[in-house]
mmCIF file of the protein (N, C-alpha, C, O) and its ligand, coordinates in Angstrom:
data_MODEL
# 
_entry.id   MODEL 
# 
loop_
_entity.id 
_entity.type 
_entity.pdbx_number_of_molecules 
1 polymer     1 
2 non-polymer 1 
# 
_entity_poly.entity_id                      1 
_entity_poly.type                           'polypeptide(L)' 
_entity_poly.nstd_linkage                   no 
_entity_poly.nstd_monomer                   no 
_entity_poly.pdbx_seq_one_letter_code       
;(UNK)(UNK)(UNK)(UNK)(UNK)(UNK)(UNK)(UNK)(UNK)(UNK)(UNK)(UNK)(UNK)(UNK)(UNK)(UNK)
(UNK)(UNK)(UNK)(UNK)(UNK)(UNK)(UNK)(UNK)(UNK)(UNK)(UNK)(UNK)(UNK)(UNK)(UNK)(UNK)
(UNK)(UNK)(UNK)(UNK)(UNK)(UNK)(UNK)(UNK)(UNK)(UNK)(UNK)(UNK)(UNK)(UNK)(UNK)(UNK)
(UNK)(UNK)(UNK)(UNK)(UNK)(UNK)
;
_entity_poly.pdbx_seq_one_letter_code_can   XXXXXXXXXXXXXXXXXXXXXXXXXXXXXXXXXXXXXXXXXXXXXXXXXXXXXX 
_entity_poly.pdbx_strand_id                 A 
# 
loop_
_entity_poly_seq.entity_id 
_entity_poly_seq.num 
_entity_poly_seq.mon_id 
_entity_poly_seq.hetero 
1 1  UNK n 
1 2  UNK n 
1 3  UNK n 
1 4  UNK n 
1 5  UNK n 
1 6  UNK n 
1 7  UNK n 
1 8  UNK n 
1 9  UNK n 
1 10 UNK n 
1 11 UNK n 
1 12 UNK n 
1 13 UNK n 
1 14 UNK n 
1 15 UNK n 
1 16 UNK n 
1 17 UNK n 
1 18 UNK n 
1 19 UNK n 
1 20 UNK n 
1 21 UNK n 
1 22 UNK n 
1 23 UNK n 
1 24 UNK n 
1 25 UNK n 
1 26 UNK n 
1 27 UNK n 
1 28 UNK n 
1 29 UNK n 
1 30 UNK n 
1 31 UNK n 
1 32 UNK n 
1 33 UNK n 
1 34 UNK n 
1 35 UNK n 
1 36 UNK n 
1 37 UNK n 
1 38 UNK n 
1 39 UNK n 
1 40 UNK n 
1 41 UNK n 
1 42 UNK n 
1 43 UNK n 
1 44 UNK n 
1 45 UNK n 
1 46 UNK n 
1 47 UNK n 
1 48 UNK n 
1 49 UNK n 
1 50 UNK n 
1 51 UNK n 
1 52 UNK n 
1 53 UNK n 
1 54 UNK n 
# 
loop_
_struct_asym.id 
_struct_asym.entity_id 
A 1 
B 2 
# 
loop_
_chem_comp.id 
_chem_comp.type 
_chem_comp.mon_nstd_flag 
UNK 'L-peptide linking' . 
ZN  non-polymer         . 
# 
_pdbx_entity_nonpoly.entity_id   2 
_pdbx_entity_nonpoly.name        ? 
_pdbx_entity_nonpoly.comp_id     ZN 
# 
_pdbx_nonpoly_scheme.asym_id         B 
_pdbx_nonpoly_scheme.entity_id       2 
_pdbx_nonpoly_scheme.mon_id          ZN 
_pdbx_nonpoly_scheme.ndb_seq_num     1 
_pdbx_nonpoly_scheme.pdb_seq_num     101 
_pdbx_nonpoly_scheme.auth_seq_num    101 
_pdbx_nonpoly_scheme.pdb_mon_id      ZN 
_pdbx_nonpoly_scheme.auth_mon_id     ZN 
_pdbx_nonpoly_scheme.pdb_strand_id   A 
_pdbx_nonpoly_scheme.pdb_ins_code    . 
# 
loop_
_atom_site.group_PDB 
_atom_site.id 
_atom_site.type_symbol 
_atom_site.label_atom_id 
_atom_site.label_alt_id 
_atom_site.label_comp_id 
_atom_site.label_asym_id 
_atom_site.label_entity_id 
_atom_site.label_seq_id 
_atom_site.pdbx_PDB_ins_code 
_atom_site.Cartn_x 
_atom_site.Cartn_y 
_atom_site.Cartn_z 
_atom_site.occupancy 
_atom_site.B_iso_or_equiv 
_atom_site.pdbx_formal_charge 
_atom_site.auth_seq_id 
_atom_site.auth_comp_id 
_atom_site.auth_asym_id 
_atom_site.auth_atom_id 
_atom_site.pdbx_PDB_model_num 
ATOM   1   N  N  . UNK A 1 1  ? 129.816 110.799 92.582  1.00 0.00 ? 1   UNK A N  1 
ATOM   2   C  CA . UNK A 1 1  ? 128.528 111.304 93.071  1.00 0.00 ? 1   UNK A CA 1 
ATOM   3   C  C  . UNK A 1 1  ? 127.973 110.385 94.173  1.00 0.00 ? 1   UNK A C  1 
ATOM   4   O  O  . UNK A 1 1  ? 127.838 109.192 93.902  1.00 0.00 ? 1   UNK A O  1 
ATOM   5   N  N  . UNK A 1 2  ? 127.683 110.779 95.232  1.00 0.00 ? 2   UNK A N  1 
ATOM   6   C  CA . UNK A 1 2  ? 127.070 110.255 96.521  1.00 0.00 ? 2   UNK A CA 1 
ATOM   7   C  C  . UNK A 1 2  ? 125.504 109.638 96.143  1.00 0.00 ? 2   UNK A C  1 
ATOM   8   O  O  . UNK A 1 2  ? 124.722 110.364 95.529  1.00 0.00 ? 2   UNK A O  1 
ATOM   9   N  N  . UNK A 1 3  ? 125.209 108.606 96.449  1.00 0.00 ? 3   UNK A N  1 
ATOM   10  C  CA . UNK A 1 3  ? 124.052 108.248 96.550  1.00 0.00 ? 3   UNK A CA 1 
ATOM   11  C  C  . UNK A 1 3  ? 123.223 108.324 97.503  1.00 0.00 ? 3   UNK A C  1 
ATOM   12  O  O  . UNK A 1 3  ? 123.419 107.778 98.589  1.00 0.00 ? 3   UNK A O  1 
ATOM   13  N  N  . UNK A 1 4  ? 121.797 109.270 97.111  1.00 0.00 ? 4   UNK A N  1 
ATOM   14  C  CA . UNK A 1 4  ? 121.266 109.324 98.430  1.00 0.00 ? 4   UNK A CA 1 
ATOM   15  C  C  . UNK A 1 4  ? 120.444 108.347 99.488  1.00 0.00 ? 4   UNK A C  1 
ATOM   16  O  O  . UNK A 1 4  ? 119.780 107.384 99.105  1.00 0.00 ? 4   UNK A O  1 
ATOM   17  N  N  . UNK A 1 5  ? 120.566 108.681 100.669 1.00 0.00 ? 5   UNK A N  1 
ATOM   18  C  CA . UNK A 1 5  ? 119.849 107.026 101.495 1.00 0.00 ? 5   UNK A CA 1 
ATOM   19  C  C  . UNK A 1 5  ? 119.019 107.495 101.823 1.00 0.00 ? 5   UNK A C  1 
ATOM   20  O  O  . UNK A 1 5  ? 118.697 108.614 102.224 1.00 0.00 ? 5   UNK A O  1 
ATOM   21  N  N  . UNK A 1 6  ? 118.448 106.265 101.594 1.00 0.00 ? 6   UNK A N  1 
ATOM   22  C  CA . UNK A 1 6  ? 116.064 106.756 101.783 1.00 0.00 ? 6   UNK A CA 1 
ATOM   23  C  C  . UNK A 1 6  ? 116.483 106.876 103.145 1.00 0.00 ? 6   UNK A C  1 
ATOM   24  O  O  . UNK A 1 6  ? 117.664 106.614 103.371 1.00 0.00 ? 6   UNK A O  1 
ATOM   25  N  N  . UNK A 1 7  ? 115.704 107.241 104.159 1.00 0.00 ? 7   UNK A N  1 
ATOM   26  C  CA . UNK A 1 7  ? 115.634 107.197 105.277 1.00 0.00 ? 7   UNK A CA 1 
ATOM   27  C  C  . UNK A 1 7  ? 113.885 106.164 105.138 1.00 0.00 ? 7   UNK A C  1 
ATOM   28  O  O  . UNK A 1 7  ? 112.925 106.193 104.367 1.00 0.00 ? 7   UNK A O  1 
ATOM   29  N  N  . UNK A 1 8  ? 114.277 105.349 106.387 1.00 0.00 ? 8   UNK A N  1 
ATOM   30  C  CA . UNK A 1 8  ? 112.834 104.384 106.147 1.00 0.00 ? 8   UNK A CA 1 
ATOM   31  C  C  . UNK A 1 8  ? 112.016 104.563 107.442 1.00 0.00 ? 8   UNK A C  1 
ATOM   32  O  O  . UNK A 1 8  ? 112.451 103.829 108.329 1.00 0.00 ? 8   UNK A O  1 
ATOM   33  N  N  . UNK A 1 9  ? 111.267 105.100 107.712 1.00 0.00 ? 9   UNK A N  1 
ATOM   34  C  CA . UNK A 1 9  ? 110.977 105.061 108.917 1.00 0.00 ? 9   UNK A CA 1 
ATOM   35  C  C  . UNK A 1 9  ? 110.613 103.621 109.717 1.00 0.00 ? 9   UNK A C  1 
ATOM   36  O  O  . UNK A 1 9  ? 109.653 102.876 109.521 1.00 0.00 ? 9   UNK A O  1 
ATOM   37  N  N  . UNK A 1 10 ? 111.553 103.509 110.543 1.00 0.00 ? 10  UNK A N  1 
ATOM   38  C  CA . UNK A 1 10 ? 111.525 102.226 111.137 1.00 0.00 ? 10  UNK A CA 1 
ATOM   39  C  C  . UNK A 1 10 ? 111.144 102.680 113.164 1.00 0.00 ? 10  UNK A C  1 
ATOM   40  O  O  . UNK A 1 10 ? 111.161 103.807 113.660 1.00 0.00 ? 10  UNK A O  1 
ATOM   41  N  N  . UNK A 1 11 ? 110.888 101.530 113.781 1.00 0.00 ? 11  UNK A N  1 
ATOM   42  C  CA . UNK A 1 11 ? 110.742 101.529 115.151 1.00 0.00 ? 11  UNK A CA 1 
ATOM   43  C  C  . UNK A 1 11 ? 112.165 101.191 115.849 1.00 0.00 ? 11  UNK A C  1 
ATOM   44  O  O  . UNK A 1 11 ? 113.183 100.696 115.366 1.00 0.00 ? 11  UNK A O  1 
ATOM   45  N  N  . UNK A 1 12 ? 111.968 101.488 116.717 1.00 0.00 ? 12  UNK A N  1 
ATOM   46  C  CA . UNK A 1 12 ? 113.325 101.280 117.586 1.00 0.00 ? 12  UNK A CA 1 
ATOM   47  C  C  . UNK A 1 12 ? 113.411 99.219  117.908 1.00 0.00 ? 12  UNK A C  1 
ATOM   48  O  O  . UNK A 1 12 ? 112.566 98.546  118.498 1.00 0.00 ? 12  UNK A O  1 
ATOM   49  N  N  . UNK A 1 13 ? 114.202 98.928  117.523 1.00 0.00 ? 13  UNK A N  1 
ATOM   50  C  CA . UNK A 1 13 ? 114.971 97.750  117.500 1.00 0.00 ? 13  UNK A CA 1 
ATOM   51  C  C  . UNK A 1 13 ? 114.613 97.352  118.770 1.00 0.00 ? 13  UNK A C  1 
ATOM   52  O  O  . UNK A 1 13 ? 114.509 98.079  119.757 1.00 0.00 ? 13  UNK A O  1 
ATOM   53  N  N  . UNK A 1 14 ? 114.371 95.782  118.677 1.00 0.00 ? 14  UNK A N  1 
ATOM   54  C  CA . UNK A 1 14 ? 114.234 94.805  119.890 1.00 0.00 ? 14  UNK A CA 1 
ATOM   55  C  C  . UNK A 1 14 ? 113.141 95.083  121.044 1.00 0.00 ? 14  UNK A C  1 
ATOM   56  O  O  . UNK A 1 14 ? 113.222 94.671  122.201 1.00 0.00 ? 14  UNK A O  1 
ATOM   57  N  N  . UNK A 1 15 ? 111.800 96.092  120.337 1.00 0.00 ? 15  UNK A N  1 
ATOM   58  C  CA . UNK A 1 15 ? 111.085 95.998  121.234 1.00 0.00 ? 15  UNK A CA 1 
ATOM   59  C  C  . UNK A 1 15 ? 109.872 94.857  121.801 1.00 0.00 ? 15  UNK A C  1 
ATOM   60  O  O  . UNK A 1 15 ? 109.285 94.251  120.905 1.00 0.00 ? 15  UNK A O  1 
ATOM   61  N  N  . UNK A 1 16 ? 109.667 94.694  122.545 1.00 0.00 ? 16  UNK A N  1 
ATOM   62  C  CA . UNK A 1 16 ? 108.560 93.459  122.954 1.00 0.00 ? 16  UNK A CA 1 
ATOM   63  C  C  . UNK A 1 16 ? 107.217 93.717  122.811 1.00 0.00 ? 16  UNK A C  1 
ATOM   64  O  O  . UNK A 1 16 ? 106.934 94.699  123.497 1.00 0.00 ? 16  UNK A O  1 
ATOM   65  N  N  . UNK A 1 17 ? 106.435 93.356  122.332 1.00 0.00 ? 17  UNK A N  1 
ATOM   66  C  CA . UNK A 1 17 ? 105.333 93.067  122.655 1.00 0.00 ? 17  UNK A CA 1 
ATOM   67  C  C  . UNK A 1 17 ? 104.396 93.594  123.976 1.00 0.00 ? 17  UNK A C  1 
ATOM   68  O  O  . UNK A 1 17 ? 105.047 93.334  124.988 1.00 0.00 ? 17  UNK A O  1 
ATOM   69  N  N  . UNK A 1 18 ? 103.312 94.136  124.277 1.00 0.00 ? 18  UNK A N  1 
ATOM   70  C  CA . UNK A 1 18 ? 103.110 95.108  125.571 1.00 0.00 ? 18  UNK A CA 1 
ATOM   71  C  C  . UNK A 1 18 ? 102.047 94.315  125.752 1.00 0.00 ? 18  UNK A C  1 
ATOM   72  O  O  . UNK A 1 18 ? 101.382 94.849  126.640 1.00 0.00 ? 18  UNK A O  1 
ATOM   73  N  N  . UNK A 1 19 ? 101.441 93.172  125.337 1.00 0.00 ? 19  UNK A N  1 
ATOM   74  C  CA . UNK A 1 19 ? 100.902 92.308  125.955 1.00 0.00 ? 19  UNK A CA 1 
ATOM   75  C  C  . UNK A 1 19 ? 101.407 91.313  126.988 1.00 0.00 ? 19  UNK A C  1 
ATOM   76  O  O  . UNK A 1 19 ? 102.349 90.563  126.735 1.00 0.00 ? 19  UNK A O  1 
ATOM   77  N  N  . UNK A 1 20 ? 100.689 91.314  128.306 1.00 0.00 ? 20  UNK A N  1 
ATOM   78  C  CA . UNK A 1 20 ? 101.556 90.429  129.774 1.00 0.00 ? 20  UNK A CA 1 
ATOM   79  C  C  . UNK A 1 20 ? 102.144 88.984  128.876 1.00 0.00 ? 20  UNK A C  1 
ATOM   80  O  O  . UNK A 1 20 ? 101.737 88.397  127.873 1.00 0.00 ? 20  UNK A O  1 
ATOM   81  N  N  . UNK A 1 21 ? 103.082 88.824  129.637 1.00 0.00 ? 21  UNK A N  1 
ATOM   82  C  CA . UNK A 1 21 ? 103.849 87.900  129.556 1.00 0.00 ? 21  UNK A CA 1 
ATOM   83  C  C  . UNK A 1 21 ? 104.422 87.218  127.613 1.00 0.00 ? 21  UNK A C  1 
ATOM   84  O  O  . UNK A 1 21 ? 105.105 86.249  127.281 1.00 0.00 ? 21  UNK A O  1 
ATOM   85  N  N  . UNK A 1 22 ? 103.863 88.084  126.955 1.00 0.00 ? 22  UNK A N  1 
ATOM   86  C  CA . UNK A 1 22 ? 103.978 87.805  125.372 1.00 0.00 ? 22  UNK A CA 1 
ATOM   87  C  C  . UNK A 1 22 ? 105.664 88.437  125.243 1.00 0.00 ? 22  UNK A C  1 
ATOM   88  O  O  . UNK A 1 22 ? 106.069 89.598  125.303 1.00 0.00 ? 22  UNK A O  1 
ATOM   89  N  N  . UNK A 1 23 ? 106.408 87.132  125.044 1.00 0.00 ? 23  UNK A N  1 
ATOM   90  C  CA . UNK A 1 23 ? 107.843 87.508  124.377 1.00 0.00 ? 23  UNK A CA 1 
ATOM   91  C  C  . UNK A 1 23 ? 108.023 87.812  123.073 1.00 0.00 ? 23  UNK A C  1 
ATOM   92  O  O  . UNK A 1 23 ? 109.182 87.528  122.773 1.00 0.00 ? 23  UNK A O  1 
ATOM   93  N  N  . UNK A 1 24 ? 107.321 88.332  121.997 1.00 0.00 ? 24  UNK A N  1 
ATOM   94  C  CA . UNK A 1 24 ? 107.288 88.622  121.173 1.00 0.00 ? 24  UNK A CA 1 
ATOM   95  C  C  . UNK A 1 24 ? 108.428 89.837  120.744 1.00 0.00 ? 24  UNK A C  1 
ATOM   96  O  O  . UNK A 1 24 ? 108.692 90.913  121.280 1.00 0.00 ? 24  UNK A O  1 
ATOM   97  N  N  . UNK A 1 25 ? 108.848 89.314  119.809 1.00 0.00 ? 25  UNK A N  1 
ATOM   98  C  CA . UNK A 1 25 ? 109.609 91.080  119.683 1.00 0.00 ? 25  UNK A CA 1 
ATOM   99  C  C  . UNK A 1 25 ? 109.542 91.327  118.401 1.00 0.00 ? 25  UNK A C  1 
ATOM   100 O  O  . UNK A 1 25 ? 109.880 90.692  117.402 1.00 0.00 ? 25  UNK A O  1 
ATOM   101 N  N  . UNK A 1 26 ? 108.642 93.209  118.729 1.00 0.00 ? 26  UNK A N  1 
ATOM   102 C  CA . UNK A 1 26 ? 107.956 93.573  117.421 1.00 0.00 ? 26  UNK A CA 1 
ATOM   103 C  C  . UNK A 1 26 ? 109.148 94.268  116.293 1.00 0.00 ? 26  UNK A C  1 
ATOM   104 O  O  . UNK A 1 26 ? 110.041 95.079  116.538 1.00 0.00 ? 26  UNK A O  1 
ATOM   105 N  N  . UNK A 1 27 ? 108.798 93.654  115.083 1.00 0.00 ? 27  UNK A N  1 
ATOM   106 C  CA . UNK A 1 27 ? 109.402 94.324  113.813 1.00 0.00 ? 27  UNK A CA 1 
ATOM   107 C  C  . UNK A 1 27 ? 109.851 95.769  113.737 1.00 0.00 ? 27  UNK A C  1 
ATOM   108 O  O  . UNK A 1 27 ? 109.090 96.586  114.256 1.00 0.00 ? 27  UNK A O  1 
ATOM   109 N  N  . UNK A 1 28 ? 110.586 96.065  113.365 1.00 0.00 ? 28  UNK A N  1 
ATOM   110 C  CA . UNK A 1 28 ? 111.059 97.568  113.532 1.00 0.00 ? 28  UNK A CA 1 
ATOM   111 C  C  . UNK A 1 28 ? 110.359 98.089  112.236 1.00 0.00 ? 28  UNK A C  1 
ATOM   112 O  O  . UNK A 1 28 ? 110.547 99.182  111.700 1.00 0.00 ? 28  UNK A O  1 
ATOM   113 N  N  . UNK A 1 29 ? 109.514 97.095  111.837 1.00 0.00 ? 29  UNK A N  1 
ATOM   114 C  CA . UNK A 1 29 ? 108.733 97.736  110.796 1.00 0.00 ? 29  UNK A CA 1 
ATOM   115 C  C  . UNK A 1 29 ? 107.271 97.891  111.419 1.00 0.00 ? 29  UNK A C  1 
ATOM   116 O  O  . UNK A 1 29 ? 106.379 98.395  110.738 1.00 0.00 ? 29  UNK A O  1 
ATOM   117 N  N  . UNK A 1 30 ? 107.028 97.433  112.778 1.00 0.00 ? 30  UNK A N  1 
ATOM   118 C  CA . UNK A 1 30 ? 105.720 97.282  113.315 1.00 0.00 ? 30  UNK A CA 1 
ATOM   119 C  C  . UNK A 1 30 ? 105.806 98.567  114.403 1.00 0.00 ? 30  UNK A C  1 
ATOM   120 O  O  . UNK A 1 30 ? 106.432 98.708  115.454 1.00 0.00 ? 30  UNK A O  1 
ATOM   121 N  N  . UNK A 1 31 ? 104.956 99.368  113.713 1.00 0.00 ? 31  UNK A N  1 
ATOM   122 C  CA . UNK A 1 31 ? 105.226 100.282 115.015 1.00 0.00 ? 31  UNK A CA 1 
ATOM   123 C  C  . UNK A 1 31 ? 103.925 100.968 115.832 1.00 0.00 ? 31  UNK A C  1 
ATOM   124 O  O  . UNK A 1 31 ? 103.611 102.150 115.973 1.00 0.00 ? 31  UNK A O  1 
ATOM   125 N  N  . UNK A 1 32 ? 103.155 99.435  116.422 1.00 0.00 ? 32  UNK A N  1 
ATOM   126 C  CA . UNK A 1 32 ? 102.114 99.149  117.224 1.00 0.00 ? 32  UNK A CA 1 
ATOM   127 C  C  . UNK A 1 32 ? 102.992 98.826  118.001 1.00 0.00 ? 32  UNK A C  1 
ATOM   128 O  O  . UNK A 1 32 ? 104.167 98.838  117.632 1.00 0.00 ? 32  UNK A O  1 
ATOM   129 N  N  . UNK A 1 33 ? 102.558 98.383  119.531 1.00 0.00 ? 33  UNK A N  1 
ATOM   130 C  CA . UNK A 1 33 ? 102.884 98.387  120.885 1.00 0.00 ? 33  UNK A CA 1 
ATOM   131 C  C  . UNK A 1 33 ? 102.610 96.758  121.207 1.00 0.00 ? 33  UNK A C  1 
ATOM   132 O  O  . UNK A 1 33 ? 103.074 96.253  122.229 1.00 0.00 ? 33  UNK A O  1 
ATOM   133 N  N  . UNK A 1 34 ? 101.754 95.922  120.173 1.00 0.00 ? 34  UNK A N  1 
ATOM   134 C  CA . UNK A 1 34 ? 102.000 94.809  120.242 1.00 0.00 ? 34  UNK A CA 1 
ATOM   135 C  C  . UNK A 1 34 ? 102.065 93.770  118.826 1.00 0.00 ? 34  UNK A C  1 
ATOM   136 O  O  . UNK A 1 34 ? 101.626 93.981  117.695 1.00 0.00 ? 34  UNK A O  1 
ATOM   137 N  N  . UNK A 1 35 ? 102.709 92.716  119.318 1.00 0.00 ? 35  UNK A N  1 
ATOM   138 C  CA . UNK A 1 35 ? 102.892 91.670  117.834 1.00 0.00 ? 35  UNK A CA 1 
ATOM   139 C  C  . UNK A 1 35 ? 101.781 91.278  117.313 1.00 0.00 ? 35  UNK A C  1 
ATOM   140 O  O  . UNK A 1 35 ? 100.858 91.226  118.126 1.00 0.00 ? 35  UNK A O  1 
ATOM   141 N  N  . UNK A 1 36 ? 101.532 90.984  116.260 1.00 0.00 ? 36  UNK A N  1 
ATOM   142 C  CA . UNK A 1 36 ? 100.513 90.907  115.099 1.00 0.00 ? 36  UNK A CA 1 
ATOM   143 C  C  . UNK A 1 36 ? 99.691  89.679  116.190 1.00 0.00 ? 36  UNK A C  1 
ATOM   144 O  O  . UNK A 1 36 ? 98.469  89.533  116.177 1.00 0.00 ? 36  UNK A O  1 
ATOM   145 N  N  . UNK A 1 37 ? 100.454 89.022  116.927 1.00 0.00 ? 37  UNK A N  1 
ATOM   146 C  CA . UNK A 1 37 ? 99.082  87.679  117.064 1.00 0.00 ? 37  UNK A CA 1 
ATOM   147 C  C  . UNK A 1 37 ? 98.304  88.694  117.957 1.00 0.00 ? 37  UNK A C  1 
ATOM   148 O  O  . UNK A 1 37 ? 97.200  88.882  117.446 1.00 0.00 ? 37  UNK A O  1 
ATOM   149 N  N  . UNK A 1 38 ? 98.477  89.457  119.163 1.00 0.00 ? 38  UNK A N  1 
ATOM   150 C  CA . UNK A 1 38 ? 98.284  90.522  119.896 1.00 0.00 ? 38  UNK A CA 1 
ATOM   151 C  C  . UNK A 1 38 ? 97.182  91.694  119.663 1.00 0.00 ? 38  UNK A C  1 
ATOM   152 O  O  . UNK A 1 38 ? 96.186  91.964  120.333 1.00 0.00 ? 38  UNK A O  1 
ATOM   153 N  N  . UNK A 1 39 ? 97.663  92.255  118.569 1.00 0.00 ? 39  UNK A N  1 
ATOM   154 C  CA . UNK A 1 39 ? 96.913  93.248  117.717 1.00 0.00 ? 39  UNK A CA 1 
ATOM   155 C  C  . UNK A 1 39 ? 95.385  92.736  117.347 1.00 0.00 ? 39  UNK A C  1 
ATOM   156 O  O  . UNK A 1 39 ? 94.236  93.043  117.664 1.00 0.00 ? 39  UNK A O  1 
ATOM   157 N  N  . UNK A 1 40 ? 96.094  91.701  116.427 1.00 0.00 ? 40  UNK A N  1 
ATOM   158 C  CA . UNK A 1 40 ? 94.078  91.102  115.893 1.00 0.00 ? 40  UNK A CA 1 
ATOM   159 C  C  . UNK A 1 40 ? 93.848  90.748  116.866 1.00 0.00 ? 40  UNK A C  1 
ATOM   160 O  O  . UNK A 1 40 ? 92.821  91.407  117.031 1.00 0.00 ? 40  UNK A O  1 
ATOM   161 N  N  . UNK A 1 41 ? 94.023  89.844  118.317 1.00 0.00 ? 41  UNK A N  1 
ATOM   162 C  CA . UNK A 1 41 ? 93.192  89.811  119.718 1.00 0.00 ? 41  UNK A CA 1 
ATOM   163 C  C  . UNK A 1 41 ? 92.344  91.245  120.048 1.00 0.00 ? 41  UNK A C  1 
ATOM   164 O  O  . UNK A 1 41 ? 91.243  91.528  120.521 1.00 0.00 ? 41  UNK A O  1 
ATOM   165 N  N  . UNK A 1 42 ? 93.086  91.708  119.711 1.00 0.00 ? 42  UNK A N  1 
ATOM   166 C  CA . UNK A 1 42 ? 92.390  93.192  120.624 1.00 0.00 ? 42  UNK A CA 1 
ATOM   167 C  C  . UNK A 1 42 ? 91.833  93.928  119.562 1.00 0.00 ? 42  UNK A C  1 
ATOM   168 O  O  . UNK A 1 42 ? 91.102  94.838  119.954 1.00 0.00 ? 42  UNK A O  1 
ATOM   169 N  N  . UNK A 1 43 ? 91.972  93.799  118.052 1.00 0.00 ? 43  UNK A N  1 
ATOM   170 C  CA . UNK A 1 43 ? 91.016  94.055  117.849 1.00 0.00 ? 43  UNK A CA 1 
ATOM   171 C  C  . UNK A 1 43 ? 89.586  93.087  117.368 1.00 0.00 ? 43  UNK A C  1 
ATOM   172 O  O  . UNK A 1 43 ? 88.612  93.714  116.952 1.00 0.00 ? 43  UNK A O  1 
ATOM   173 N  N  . UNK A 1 44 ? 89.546  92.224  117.412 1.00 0.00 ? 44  UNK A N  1 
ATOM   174 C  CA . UNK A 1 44 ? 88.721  91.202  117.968 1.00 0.00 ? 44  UNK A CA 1 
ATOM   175 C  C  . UNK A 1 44 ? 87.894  91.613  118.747 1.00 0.00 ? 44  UNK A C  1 
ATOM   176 O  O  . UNK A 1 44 ? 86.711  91.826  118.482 1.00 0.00 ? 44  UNK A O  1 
ATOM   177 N  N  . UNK A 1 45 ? 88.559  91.800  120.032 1.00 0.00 ? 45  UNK A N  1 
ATOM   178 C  CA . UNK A 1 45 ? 88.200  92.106  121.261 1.00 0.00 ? 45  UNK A CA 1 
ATOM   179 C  C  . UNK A 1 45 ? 86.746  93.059  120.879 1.00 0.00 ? 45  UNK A C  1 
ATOM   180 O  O  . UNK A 1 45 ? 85.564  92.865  121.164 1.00 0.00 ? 45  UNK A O  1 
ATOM   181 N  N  . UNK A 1 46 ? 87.375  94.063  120.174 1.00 0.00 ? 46  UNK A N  1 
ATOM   182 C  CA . UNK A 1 46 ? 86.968  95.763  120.074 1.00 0.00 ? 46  UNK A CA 1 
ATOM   183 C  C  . UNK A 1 46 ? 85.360  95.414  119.355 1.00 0.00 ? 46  UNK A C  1 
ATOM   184 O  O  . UNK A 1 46 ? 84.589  96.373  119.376 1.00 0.00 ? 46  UNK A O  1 
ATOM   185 N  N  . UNK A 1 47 ? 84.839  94.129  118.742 1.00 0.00 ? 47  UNK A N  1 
ATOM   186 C  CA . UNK A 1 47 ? 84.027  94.105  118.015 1.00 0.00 ? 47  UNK A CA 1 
ATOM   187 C  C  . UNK A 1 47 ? 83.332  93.402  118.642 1.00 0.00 ? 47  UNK A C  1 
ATOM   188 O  O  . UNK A 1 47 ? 83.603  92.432  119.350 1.00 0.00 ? 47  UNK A O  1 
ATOM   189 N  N  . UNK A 1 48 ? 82.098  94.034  118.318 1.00 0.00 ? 48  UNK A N  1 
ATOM   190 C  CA . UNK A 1 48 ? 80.440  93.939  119.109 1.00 0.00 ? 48  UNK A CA 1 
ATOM   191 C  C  . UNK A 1 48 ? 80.206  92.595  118.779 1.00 0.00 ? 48  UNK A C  1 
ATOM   192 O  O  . UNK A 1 48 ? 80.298  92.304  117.587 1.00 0.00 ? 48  UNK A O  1 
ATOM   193 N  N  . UNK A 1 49 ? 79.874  91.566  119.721 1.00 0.00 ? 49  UNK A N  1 
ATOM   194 C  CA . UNK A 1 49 ? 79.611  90.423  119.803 1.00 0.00 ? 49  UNK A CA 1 
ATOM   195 C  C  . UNK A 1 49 ? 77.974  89.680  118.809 1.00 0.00 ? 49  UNK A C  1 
ATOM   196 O  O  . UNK A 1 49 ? 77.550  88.529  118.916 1.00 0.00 ? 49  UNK A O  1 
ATOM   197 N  N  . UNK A 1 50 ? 77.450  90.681  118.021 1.00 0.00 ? 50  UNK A N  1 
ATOM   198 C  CA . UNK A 1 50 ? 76.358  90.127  117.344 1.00 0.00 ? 50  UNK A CA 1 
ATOM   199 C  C  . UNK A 1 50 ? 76.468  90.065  115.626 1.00 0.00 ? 50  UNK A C  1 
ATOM   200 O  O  . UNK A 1 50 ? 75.923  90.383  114.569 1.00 0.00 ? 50  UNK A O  1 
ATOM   201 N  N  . UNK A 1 51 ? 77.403  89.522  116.136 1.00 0.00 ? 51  UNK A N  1 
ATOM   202 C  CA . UNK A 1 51 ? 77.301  88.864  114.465 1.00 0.00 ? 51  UNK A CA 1 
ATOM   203 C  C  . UNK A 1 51 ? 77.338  87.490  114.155 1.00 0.00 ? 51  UNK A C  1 
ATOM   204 O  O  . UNK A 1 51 ? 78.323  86.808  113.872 1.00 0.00 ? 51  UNK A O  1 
ATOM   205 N  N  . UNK A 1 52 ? 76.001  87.117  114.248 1.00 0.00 ? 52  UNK A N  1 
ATOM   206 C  CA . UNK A 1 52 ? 75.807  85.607  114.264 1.00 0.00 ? 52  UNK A CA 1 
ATOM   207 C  C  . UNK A 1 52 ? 75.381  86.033  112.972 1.00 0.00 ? 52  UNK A C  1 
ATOM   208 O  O  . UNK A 1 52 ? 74.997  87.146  112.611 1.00 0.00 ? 52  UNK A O  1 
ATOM   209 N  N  . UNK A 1 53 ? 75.549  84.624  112.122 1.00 0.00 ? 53  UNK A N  1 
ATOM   210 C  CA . UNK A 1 53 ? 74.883  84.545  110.665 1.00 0.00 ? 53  UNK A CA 1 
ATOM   211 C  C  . UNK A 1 53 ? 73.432  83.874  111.028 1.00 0.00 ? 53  UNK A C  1 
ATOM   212 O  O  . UNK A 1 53 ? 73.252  82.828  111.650 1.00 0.00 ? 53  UNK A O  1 
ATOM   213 N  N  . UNK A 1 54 ? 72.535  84.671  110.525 1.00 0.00 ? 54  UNK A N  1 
ATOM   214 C  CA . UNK A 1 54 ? 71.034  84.016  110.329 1.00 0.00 ? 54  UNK A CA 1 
ATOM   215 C  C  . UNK A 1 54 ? 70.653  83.360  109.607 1.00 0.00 ? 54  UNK A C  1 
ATOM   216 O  O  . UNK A 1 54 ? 69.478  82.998  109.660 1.00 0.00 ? 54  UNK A O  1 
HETATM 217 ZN ZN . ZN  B 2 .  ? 102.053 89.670  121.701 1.00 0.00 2 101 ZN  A ZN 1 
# 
């Protein structure tokens, strides 16, 4: 009897990082457009600058 193979959804192999000059190469389990240090930058970025603690 054949065993069946999960299929895993993975990203295409050896891609880089789409941030300039970042050699990163993202996980074929990461299938964002940039590497994790990359990602939290931008979303960082994305958040409204007033959150000072009072
Ligand atoms: Zn990067």
């Amino acid at each position: 009897m054949e065993v069946p193979i999960k299929k895993v959804k993975t990203s295409l192999k050896g891609r880089k990082c789409k941030y300039s000059h970042c050699k990163h190469i993202l996980s074929i389990y990461n299938h964002e457009d940039y590497c994790h240090v990359h990602l939290g930058l931008l979303a960082y970025d994305h958040k409204p600058k007033a959150m000072k603690a009072s």
